[in-house]
C-alpha positions as CSV (number, residue, x, y, z in Angstrom):
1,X,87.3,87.4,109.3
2,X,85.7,88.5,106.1
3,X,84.7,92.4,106.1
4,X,83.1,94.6,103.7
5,X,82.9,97.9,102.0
6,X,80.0,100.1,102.9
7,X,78.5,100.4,99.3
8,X,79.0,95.9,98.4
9,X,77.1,95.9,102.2
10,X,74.6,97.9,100.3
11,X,74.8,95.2,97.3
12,X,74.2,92.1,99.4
13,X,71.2,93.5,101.0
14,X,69.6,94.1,97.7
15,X,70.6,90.7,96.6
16,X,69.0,89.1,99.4
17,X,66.0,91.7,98.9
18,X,65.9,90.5,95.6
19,X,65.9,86.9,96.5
20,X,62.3,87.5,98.4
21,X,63.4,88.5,101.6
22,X,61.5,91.4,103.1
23,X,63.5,94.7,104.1
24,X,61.6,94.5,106.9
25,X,62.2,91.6,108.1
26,X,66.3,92.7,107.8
27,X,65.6,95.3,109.4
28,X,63.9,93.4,112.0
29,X,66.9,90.9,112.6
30,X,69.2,93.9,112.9
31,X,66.8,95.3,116.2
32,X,66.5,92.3,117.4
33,X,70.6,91.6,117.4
34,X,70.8,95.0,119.0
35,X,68.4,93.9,121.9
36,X,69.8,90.4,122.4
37,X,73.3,92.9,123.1
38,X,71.6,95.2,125.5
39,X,69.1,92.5,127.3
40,X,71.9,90.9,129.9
41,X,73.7,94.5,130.6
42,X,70.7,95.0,133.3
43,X,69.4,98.6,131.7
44,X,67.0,100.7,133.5
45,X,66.2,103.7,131.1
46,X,67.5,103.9,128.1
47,X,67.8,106.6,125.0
48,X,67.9,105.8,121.1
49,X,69.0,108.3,118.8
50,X,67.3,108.1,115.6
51,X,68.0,109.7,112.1
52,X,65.3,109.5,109.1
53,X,66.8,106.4,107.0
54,X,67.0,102.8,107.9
55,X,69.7,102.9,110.6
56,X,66.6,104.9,112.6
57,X,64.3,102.3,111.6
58,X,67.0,100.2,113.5
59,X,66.7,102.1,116.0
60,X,62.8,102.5,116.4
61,X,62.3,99.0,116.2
62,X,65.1,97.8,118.8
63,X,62.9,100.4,120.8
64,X,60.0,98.8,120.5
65,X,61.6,95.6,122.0
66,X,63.4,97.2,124.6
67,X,59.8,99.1,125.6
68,X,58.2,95.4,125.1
69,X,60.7,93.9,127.9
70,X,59.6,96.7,130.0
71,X,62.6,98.7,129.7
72,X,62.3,102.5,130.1
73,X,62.9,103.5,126.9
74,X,62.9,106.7,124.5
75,X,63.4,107.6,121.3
76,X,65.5,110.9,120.7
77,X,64.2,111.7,116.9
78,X,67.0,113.8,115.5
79,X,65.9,113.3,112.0
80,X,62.2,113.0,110.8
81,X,61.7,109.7,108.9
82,X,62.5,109.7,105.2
83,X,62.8,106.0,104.5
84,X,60.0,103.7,103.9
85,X,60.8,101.1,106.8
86,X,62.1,103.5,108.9
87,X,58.4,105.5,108.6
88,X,56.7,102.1,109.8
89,X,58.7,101.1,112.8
90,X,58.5,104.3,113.8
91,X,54.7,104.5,113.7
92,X,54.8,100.9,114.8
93,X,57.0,101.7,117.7
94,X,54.6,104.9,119.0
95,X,51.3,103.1,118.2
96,X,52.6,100.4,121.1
97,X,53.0,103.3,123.6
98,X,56.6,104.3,122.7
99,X,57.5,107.7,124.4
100,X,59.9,109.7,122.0
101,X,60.7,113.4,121.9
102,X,62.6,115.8,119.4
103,X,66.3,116.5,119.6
104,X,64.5,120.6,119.4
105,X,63.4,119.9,122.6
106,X,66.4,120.7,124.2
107,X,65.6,120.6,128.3
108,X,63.7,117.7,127.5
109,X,66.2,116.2,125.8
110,X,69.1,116.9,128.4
111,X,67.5,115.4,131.3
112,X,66.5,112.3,129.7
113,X,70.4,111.8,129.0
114,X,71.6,112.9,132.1
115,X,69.1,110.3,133.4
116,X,70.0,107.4,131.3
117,X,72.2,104.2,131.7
118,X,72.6,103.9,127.9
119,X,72.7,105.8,125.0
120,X,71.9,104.5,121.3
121,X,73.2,105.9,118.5
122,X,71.0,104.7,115.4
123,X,71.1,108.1,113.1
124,X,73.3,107.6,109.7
125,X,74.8,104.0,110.0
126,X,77.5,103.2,107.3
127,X,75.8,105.5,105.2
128,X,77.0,108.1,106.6
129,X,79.7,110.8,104.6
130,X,80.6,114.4,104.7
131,X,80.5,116.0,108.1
132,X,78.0,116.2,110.6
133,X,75.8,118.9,112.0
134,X,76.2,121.2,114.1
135,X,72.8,120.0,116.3
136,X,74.5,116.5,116.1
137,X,78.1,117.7,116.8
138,X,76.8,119.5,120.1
139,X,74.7,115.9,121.3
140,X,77.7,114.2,120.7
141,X,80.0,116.5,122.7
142,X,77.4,116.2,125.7
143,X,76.8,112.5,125.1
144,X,80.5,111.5,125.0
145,X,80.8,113.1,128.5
146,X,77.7,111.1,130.1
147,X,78.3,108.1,132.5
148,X,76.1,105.8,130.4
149,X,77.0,102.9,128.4
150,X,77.1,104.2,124.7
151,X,75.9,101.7,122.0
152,X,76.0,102.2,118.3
153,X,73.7,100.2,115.9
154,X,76.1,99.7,112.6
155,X,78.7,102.1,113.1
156,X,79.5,105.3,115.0
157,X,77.7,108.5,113.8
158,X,80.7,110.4,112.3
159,X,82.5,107.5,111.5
160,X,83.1,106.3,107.7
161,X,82.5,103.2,107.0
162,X,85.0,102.5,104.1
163,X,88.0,103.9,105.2
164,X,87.3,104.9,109.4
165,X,88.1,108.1,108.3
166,X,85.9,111.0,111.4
167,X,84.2,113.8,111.8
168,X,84.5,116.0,114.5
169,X,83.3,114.6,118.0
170,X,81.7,111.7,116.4
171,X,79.6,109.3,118.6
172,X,81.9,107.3,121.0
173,X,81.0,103.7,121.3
174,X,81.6,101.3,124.2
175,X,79.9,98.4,121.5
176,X,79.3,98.7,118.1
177,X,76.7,95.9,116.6
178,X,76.7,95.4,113.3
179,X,75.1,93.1,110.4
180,X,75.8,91.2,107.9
181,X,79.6,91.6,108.0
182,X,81.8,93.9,109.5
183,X,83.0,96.9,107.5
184,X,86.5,98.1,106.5
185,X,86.2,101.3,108.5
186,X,85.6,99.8,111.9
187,X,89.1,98.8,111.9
188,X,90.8,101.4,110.6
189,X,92.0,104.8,112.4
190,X,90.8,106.8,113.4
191,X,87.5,105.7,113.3
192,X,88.1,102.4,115.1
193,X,88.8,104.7,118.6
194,X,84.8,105.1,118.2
195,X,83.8,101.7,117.8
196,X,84.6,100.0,121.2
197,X,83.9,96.1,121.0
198,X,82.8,94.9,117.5
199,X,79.8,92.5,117.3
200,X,78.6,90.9,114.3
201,X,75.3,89.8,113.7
202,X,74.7,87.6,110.6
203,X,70.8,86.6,110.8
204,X,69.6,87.1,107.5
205,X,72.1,87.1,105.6
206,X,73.0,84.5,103.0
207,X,76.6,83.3,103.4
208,X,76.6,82.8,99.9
209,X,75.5,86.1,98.7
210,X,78.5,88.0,101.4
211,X,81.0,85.5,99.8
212,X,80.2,86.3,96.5
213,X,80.4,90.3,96.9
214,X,82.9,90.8,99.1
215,X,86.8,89.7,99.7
216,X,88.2,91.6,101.9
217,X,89.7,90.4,105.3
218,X,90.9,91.5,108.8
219,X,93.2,88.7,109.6
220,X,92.7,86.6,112.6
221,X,93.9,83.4,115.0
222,X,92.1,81.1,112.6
223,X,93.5,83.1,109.4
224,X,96.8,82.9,110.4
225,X,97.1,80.0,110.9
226,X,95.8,78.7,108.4
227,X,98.5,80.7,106.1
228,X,101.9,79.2,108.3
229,X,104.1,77.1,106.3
230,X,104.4,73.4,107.3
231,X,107.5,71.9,108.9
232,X,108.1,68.0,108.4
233,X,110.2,66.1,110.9
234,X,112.3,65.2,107.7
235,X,113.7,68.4,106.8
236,X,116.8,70.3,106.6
237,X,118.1,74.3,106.6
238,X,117.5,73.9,102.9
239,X,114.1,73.1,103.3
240,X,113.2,76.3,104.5
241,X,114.7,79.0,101.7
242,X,117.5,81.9,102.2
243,X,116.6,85.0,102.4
244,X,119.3,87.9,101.3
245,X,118.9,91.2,103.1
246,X,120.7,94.2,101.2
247,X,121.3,97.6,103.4
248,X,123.4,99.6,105.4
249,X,125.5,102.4,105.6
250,X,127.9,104.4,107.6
251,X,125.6,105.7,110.2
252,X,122.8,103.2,109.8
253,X,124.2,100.2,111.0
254,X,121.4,97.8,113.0
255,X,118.9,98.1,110.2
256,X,120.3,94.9,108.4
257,X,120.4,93.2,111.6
258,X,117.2,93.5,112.6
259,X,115.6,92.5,109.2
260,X,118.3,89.8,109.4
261,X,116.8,88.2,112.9
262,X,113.1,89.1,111.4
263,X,114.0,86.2,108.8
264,X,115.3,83.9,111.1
265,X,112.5,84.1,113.5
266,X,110.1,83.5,110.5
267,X,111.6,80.0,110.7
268,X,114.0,80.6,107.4
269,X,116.8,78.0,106.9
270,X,119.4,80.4,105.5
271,X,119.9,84.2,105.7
272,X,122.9,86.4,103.9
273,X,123.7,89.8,104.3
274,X,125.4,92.3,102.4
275,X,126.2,95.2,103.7
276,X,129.0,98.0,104.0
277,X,131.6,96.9,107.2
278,X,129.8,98.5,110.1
279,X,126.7,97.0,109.4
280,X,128.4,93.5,109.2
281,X,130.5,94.0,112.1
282,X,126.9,94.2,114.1
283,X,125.5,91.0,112.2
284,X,128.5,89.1,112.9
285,X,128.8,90.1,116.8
286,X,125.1,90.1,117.4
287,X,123.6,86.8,114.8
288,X,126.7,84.8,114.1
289,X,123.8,82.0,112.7
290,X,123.9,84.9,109.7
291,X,126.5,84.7,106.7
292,X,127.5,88.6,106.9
293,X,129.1,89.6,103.1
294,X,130.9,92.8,103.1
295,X,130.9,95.8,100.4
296,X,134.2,97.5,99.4
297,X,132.5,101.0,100.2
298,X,130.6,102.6,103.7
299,X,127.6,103.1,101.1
300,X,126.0,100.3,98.5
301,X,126.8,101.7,94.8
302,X,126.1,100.3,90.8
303,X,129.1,97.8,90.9
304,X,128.1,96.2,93.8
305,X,125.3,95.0,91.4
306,X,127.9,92.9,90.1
307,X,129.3,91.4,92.9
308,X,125.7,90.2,94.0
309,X,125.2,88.6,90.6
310,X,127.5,85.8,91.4
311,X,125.4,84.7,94.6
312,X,121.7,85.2,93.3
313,X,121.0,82.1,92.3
314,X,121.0,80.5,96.1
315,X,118.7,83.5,97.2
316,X,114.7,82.6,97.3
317,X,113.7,86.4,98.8
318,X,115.7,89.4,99.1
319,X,115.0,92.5,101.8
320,X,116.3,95.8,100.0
321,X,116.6,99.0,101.7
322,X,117.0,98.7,106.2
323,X,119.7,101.5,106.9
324,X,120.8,102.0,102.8
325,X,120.8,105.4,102.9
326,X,119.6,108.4,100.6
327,X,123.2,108.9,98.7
328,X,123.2,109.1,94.7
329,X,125.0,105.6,94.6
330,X,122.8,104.0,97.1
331,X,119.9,105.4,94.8
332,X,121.1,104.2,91.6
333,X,122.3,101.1,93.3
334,X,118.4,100.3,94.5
335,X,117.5,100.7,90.3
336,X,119.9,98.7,89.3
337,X,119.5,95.9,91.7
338,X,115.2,95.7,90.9
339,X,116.1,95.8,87.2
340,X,118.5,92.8,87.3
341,X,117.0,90.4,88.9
342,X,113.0,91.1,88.4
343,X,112.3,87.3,88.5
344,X,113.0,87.2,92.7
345,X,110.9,87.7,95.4
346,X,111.5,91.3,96.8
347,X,110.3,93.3,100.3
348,X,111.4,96.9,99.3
349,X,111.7,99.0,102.3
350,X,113.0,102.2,104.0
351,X,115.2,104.0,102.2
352,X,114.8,101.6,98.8
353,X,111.1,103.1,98.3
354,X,113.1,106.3,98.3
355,X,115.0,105.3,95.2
356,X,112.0,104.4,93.5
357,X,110.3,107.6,93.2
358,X,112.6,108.5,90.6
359,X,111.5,105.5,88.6
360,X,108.0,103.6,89.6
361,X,107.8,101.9,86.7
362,X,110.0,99.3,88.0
363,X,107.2,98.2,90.1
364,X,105.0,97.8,87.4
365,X,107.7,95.3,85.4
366,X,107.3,92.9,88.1
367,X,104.6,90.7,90.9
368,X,107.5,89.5,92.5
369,X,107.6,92.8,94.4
370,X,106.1,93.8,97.9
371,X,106.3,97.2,99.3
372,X,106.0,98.6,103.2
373,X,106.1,102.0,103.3
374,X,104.8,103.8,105.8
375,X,102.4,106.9,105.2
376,X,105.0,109.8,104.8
377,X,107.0,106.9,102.6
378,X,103.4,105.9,100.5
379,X,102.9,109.6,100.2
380,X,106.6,110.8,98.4
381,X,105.7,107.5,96.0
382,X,102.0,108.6,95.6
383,X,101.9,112.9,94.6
384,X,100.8,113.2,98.5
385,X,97.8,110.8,98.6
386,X,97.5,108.5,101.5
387,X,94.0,107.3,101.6
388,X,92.5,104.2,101.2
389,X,91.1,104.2,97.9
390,X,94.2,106.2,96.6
391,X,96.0,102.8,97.6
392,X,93.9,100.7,96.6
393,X,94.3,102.5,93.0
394,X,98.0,102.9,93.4
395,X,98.6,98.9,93.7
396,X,96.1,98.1,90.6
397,X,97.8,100.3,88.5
398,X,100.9,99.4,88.7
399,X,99.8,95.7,89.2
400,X,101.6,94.9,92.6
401,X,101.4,94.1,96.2
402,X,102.0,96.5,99.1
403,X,101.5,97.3,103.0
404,X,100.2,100.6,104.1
405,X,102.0,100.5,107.3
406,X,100.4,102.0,110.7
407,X,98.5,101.4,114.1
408,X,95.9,99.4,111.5
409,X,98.5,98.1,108.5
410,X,96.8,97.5,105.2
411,X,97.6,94.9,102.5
412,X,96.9,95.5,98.8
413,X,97.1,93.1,95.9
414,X,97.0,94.3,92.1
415,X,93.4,93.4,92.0
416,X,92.5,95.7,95.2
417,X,91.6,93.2,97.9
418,X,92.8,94.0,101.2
419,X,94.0,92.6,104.3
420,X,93.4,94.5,107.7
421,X,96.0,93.6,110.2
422,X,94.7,94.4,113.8
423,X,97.3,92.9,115.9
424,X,99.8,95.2,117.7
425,X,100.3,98.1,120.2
426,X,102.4,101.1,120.5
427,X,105.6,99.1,121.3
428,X,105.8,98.8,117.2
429,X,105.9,102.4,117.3
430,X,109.9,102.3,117.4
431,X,112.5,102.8,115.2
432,X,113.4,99.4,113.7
433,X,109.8,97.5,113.5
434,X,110.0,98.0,109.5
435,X,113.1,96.2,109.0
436,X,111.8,93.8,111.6
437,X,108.8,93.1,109.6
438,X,110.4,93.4,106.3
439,X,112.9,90.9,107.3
440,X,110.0,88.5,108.7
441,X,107.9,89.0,105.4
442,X,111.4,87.7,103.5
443,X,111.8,84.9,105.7
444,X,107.7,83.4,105.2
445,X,108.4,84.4,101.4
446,X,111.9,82.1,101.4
447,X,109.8,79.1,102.8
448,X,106.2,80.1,100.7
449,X,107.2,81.7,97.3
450,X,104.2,83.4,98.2
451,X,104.5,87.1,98.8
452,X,101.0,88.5,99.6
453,X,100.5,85.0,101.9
454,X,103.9,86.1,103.5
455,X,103.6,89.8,103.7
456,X,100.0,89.0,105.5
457,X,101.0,86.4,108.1
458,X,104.1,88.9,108.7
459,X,101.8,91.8,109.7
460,X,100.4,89.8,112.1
461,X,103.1,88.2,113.8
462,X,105.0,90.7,114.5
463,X,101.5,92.7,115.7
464,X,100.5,89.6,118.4
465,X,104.3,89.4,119.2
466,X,104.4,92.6,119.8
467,X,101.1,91.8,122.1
468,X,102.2,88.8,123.8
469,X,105.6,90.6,124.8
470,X,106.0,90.8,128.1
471,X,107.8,93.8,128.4
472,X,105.6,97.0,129.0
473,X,105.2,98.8,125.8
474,X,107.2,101.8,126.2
475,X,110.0,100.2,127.1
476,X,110.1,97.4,124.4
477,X,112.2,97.6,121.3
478,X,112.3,95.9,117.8
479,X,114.5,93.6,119.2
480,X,113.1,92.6,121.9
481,X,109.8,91.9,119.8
482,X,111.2,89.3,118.0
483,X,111.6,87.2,120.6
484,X,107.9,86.7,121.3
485,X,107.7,85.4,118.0
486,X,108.1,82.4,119.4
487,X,104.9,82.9,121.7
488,X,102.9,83.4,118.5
489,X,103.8,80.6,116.7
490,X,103.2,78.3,119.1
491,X,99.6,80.3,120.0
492,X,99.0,79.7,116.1
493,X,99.9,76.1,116.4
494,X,97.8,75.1,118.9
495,X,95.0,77.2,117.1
496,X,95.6,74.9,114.0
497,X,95.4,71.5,116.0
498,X,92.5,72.4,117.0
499,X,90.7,73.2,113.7
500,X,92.4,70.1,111.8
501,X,94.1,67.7,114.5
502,X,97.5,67.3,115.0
503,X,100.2,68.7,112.4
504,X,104.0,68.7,113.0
């Protein structure tokens, strides 16, 4: 599903403005997509917040068809009007017989809350930055508490819209309709808590125009599978790639093994491991399918550089860091390895993105590269900064593709598209899930040579495995995970029959 930021939202509608089409009559299509969301929930008396731009004027006219279909409806004016079209609905909306108080009013105002089934929150929209009055602060601590189904028109007051970042006790949506095309920040945290059930209207806009301006996704059913490699009857293990996972030490032994099974479960052909001897022992007793290569040490150092170099050349992706470790050889072994061999498909992880804040520039010698860190990881590689457009910036510059990792993962390419990934719960919140994913992002880039097509589809199996699981979420485990991959392909598969007809 194709989303957008905030300010190219802002673009499109001036494009289509600028094409003839009346803001009014945008502004018209978004009340009425509002109202066709509110007309079968069987509302009795109703409440619309409304600022002074065009997210009021929303608001105002959605009242004026609620009032029209004889719902009790009034408008709560927290803002005066400021904007053009939001000045005419509201004087359209009054000059129809459309009750409306001030949020001054404050008695009047409480009861007509207390007294409502629903609650409409049409004041700032995805315009909305900065922090949020105290006035509005204090409605939306009393509103939150209300027994009334809460609807926002856009997106949540409080809530931005590029990056889902929240101000304190922002509106609290049961539905969130919104217009055009959905916008980064509903799905991202925190802001995506406030949202409640997305709707998106697209009346009036010009598929065209959206296409042209915007790029980034939030991955879906029909997405995915759209991006799974095809398997012919006619195949062999060869036919599906190797994938080489490179980690381990003395006291993190399961890492490999996990990214290991991560690969297989992709639907690789071939996986090898090297790791030091405990880390093999558990490959060996636990994925005998796996060819488990041993190091002479208990950590990965420099030479073992040169012991690799003699098997490279069967390798299609290679997983470096599950369980490496933060030793000076492991470190210098991490270098050494992304220098030598900077024409293979890498999935850096764990304690590999370590390594490489003491030299970032290797990034930036190679595309063949795709980080996961997770935000304390993304923040030792980035001088602290963790937000959205600080990645964004981060995987431009150095021309490369990463995943912010979290409850909403985030894919970057070098030219600053994203990918939202959705799909999970809080049984991913385990040690383990990185090397799982890593491993899983190896194995589709062993069958694709495709990393930002692999490192996407792996997000989201893993996050609908996860999902589908039937094990309860506090008690499931990496592991466990991995075997409701199965479950997801075949989801995916019958997803993809039914868009193109049969495929093998």
């Amino acid at each position: 599903m194709k989303v957008a930021f905030p300010a190219q939202m802002r673009e499109i509608d001036q494009r289509i403005i600028d094409k003839g089409v009346p803001s009014l009559l945008l502004m018209e299509e978004a009340a009425r997509s509002v109202y066709e969301e509110i007309a079968d929930l069987n509302i009795r008396k109703a409440a619309i917040l409304c600022g002074g731009g065009n997210n009021g004027g929303d608001g105002y006219a959605a009242a004026r068809l609620m009032h029209a279909a004889g719902i009790d409806v009034t408008v709560v004016q927290c803002y005066a009007p400021t904007t053009d079209d939001c000045k005419t609905n509201a004087t359209i909306y009054v000059s129809l017989g459309g009750k409306g108080v001030k949020l001054e009013e404050e008695s009047i105002v409480g009861d007509l809350l207390a007294g409502s089934d629903m609650v409409v929150d049409a004041i700032f929209g995805t315009g909305f930055h900065g922090s949020l009055e105290e006035k509005i602060l204090s409605l939306f601590e009393y509103v939150n508490r209300l027994d009334a189904y809460r609807l926002a028109v856009d997106i949540p007051s409080g809530v931005s819209g590029y990056n889902g970042s929240v101000s304190r006790n922002c509106f609290k949506a049961d539905k969130t309709v919104t217009f055009g095309l959905a916008k980064t920040g509903h799905f991202l945290y925190p802001g995506r808590e406030f949202c409640g059930k997305v709707v998106v209207s697209s009346a009036g806009f010009h598929r065209s125009i959206m296409d042209s301006l915007a790029d980034s996704e939030v991955i879906d059913d029909e997405m995915a599978s759209e991006l799974l490699p095809e398997r012919a009857r006619n195949s062999y293990k060869g036919s599906y790639g190797s994938v080489l996972v490179i980690g381990g030490s003395e006291v993190y032994t399961g890492a490999p093994f996990l990214a290991a099974i991560g690969a297989f479960r992709s639907g690789c052909g071939l996986v090898y491991t090297y790791t030091p001897k405990g880390s093999a022992n558990v490959i060996r007793n636990n994925l005998p399918e796996a060819i488990a290569m041993i190091s002479s040490g208990d950590t990965l150092v420099p030479r073992d550089v040169d012991y690799l170099s003699e098997a490279i050349d069967k390798i299609d992706s290679i997983v470096l860091g599950p369980g490496i470790g933060r030793s000076e050889g492991s470190i210098e072994f991490v270098l050494k390895f992304l220098k030598s061999f900077p024409e293979k498909k890498f999935v850096v992880d764990a304690d590999a993105l370590f390594a490489l804040v003491n030299d970032l520039s290797i990034l930036g010698r190679s595309r063949n590269v795709l980080i996961t860190p997770h935000i304390g990881e993304f923040a030792r590689l980035n001088e602290g900064r963790t937000d959205l457009a600080s990645f964004i910036e981060f995987c431009s510059r150095l021309s490369m593709n990463a995943i912010l990792k979290g409850a909403s993962s985030v894919f970057c390419n070098e030219n600053g598209r994203i990918i939202i990934n959705t799909a999970g719960s809080t049984a991913l919140a385990k040690a383990g899930s990185g090397d799982l994913l890593a491993g899983t992002i190896a194995g589709f880039a062993a069958q694709t040579g495709d990393l930002e097509r692999s490192g996407v589809l792996g997000m989201y199996l893993m996050g609908r495995a996860a999902e589908l699981s039937d094990l309860c979420e506090p008690c499931n485990s990496a592991s466990k995970i991995s075997e409701s991959y199965s479950l997801v392909f075949e989801h995916l598969r019958k997803m993809e029959r039914r868009l193109h007809g049969t495929r093998p």
